[in-house]
C-alpha positions as CSV (number, residue, x, y, z in Angstrom):
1,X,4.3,6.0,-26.6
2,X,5.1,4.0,-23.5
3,X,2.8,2.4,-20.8
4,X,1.9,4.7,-18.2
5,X,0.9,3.9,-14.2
6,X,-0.7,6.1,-11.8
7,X,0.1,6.4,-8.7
8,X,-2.7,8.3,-6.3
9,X,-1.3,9.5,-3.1
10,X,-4.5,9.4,-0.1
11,X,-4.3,12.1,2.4
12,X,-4.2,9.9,5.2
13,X,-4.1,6.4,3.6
14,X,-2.3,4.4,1.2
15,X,-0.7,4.9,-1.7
16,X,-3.1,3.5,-5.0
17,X,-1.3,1.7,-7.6
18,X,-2.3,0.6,-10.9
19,X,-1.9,-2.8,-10.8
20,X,-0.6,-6.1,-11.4
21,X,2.4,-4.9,-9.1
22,X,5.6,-6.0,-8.4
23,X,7.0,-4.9,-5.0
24,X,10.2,-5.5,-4.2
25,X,11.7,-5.0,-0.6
26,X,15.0,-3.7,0.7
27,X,15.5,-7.3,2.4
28,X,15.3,-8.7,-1.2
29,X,11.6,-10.6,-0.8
30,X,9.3,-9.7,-3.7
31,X,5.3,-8.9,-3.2
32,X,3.4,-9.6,-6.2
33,X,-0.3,-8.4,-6.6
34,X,-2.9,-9.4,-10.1
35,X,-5.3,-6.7,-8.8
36,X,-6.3,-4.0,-11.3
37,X,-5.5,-1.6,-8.0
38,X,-3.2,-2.2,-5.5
39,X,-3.5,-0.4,-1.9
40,X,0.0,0.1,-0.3
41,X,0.5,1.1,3.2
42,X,2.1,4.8,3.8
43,X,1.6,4.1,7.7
44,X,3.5,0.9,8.5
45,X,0.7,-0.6,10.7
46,X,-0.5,-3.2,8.0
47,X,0.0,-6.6,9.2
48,X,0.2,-7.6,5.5
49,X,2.9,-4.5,5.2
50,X,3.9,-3.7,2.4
51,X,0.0,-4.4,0.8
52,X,-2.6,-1.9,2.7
53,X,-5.0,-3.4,5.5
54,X,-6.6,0.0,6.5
55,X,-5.1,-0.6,9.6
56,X,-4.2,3.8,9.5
57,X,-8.2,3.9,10.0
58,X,-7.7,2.7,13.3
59,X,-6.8,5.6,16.0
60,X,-5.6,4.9,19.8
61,X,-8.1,6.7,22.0
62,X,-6.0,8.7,24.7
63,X,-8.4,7.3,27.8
64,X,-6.8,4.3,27.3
């Protein structure tokens, strides 16, 4: 039988990953997480992009 990860798509959020990850971006730099779950951002606002900073909780109010 081989290893299986999930993978838990949030409505709104990021995408949960059974961790230790290995992320590897089309620019060629590598991510590496230990964490047991790994957060990655769906949105694109992260400042730590491609890890998850729950930046998509933030919303821009339109009286500003």
């Amino acid at each position: 039988m081989t290893d299986r990860r999930t993978v838990r798509v949030v409505p709104g959020g990021p995408i949960m990953v059974e961790g230790p990850v290995r992320v590897e971006m089309p620019d060629g730099r590598v991510v590496e997480s230990d964490r047991f779950m790994v957060a990655l951002c769906a949105c694109r606002r992260s400042k730590t992009y491609p890890l998850c900073d729950t930046s998509h909780r933030r919303r821009i109010r339109a009286d500003r």
